[in-house]
Backbone bond lengths (Angstrom), bond angles and torsions (degrees), N, CA, C in turn:
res aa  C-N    CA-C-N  psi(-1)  N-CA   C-N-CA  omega(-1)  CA-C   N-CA-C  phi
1 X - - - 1.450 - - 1.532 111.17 -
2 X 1.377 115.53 -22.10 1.394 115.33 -170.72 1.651 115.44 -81.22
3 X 1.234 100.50 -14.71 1.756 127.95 157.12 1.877 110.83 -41.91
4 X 1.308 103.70 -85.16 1.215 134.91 150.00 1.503 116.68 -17.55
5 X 0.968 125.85 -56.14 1.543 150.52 -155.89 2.132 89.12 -85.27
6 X 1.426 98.11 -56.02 1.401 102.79 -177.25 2.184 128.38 -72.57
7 X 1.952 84.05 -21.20 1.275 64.75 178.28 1.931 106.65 -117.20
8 X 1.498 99.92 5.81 1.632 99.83 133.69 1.616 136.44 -30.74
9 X 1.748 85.11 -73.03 1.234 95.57 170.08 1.863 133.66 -36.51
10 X 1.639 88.42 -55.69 1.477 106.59 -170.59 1.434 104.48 -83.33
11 X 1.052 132.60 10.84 1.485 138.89 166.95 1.600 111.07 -109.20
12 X 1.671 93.30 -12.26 2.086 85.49 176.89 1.455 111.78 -98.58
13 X 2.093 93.47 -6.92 1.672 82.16 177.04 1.579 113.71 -104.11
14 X 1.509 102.22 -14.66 1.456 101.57 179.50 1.387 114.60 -67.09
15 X 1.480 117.73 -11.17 1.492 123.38 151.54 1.618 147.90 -106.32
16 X 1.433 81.25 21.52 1.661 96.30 -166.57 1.707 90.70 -123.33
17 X 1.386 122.19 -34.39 1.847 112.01 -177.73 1.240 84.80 -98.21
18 X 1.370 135.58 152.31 1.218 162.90 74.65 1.322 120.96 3.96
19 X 1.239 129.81 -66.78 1.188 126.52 173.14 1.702 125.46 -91.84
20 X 1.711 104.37 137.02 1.495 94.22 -165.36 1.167 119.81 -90.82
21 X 1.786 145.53 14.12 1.127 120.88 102.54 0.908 167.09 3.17
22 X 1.532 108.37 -68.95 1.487 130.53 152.06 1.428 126.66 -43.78
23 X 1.580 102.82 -34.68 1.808 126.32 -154.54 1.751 85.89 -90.04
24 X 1.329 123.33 -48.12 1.416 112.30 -163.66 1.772 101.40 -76.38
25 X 1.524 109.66 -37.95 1.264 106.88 -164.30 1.613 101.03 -71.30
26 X 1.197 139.68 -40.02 1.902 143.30 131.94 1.569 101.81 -0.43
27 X 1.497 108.79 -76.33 1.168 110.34 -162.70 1.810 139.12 -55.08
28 X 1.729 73.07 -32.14 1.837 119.73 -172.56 1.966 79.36 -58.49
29 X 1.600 105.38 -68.71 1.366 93.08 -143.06 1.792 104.12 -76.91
30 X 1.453 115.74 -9.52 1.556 112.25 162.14 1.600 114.30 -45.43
31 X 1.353 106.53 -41.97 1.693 113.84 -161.60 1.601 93.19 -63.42
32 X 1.422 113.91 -61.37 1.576 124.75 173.75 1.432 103.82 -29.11
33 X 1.439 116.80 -67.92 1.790 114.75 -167.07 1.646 104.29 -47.89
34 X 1.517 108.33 -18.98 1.589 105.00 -154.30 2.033 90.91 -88.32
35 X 1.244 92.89 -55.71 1.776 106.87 176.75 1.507 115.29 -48.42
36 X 1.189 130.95 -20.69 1.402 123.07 -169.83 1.516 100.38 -120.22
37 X 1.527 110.46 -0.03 1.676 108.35 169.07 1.592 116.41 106.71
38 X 1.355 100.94 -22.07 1.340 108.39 -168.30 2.027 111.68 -59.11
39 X 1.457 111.75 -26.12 1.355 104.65 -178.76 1.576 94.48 -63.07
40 X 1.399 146.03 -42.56 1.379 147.83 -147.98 1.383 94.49 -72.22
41 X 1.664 144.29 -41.80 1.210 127.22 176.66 1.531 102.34 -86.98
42 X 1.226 132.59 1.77 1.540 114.46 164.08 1.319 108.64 -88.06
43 X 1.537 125.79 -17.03 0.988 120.19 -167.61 1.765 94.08 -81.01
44 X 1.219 108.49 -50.00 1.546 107.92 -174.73 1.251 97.97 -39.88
45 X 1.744 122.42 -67.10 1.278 105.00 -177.23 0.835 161.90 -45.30
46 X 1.406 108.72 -0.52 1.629 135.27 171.73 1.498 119.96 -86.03
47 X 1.251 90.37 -41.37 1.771 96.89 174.66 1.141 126.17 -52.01
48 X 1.978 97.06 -48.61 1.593 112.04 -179.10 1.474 98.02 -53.58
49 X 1.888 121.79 -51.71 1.701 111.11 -168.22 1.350 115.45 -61.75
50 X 1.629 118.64 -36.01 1.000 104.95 177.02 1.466 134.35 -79.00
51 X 0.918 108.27 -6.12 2.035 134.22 159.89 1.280 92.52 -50.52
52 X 1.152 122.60 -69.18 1.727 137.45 -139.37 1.280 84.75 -85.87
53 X 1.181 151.05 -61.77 1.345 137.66 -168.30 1.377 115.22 -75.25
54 X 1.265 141.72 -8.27 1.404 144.74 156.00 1.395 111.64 -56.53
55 X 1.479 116.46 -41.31 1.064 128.71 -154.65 1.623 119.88 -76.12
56 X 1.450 139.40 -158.34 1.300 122.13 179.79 1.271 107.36 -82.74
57 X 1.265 117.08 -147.05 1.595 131.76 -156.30 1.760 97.52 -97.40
58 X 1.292 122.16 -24.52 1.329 130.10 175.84 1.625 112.16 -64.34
59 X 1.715 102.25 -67.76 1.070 112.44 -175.19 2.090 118.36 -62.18
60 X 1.451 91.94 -19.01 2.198 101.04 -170.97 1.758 80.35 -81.40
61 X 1.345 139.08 -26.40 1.117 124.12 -153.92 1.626 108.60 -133.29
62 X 1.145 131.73 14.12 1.591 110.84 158.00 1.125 132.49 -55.75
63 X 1.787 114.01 -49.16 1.522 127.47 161.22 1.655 123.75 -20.79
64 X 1.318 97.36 -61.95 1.752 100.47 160.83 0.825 137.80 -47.96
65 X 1.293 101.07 -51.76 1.640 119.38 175.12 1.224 117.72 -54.81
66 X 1.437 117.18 -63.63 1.331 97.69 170.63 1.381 135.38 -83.55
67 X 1.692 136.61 -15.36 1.273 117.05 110.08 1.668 135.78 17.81
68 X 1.231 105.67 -79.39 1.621 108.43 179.11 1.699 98.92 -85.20
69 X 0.933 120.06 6.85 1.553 100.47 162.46 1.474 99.97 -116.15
70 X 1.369 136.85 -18.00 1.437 104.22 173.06 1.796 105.45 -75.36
71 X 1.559 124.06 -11.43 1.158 114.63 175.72 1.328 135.32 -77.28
72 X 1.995 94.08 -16.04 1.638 107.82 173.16 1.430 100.68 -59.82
73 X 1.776 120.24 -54.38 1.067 111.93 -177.18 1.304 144.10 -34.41
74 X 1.497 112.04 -57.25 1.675 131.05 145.41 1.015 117.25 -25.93
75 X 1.405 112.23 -64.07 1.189 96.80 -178.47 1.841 145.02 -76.71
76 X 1.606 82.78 0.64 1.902 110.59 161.83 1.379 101.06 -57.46
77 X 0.990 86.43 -82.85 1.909 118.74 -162.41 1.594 91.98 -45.72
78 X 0.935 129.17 -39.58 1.444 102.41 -162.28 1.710 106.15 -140.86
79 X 1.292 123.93 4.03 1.242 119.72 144.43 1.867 135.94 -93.51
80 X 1.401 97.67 -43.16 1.165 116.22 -177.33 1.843 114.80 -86.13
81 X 1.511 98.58 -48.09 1.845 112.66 -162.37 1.515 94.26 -60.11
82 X 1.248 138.09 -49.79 1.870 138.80 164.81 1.589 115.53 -29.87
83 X 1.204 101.36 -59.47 1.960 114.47 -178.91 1.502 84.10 -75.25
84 X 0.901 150.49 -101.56 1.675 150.17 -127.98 1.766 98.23 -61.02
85 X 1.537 115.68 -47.36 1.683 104.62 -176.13 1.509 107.79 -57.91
86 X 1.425 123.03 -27.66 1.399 111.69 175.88 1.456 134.35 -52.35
87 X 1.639 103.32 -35.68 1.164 108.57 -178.58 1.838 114.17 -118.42
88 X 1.687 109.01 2.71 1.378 107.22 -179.66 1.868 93.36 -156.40
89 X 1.526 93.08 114.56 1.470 122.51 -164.31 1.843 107.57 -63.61
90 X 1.889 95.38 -43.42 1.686 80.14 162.99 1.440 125.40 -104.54
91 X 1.387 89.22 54.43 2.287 84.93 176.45 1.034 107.47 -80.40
92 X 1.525 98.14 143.24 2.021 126.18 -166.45 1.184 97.26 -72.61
93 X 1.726 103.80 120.85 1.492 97.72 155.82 1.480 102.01 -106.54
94 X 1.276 130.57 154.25 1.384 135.26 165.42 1.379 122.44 -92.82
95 X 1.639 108.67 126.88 1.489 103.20 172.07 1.548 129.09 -66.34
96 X 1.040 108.75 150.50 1.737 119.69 -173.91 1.369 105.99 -131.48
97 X 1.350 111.52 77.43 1.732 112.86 159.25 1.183 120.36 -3.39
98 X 1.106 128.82 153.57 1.714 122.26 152.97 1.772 109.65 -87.00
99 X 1.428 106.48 -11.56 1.654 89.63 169.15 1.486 114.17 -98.15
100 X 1.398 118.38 30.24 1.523 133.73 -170.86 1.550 83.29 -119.40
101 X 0.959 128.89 -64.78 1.909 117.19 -159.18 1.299 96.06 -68.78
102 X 1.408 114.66 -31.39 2.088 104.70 -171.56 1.496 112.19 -74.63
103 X 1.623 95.47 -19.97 1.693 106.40 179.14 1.834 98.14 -67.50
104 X 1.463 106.78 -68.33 1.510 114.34 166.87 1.864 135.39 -24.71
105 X 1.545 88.92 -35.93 1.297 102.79 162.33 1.132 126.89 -65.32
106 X 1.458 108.56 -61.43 1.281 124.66 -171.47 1.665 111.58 -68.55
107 X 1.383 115.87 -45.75 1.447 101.86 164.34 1.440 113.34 -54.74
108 X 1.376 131.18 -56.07 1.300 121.06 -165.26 1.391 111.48 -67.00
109 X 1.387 140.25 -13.04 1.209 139.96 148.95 1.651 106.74 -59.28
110 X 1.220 118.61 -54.96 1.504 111.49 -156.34 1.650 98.91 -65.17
111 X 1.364 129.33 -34.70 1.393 146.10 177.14 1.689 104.73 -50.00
112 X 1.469 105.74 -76.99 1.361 99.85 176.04 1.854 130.07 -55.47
113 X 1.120 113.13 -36.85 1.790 108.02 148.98 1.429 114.75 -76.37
114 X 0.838 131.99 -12.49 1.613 119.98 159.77 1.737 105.49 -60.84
115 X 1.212 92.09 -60.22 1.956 96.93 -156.14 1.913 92.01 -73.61
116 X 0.985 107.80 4.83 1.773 113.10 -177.18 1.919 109.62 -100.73
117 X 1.184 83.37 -43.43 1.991 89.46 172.93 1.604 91.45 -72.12
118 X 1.633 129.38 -45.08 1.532 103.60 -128.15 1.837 72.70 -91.34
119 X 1.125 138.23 3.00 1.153 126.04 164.41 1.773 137.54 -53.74
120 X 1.637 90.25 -52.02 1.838 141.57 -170.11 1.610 84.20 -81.76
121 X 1.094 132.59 -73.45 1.264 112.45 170.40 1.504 137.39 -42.92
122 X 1.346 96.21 -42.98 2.299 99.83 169.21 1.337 94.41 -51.39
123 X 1.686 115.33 -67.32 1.620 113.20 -158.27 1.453 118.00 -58.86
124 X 1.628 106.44 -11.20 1.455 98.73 178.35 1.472 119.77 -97.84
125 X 1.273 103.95 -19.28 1.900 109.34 160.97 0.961 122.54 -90.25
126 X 1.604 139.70 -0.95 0.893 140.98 117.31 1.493 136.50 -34.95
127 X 1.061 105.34 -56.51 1.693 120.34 161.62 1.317 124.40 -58.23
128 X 1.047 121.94 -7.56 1.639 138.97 -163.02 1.242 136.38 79.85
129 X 1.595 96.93 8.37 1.910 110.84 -171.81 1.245 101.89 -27.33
């Protein structure tokens, strides 16, 4: 799969740089991710998503779920908990870990390059990649 994984890669940049400079020095540092191991935990990570999305309605959807609950939180703490302490002295604020927002981060990063590859990929089988 790590085959696969590489000439993914080199097909998302031979259409994503413009310039071929850019495209080898892209490419250069794919080979690196592959040499120091790092494609082998992306690759794992794929398996796990694609596990999880085979799976029932629990397993395609925890990610969200908790997602939209670290965002309910946020949006306590710092939309609502301001207006409500004004007029009610014990309004709930909820705690938010710091390994809850880095979690938050990191999904909402992994989300937006997700929905960004699975895009670049339609347009490229579409295109005839």
């Amino acid at each position: 799969m790590i085959g696969s994984i590489l000439d993914l890669g080199s097909t998302i940049i031979d259409k994503l740089w413009p310039d071929a400079g850019e495209r080898e020095k892209a490419k250069f540092r794919l080979v690196e991710l592959q040499s120091k191991g790092e494609l082998v935990e992306i690759e794992s990570r794929l398996k796990v998503m694609l596990a999880e999305m085979s799976g029932n309605w629990l397993q395609r959807s925890w990610r969200p779920i908790l997602m939209l609950t670290i965002i309910a939180i946020v949006a306590n703490n710092y939309l609502l908990y301001p207006y409500m302490a004004l007029f009610w002295a014990e309004a709930p604020r909820l705690e938010l870990p710091p390994q809850l927002w880095s979690l938050m981060e990191l999904g909402l990063g992994g989300y937006v390059v997700g929905r960004s590859t699975e895009k670049v990929i339609k347009t490229w089988r579409q295109n005839g990649g």
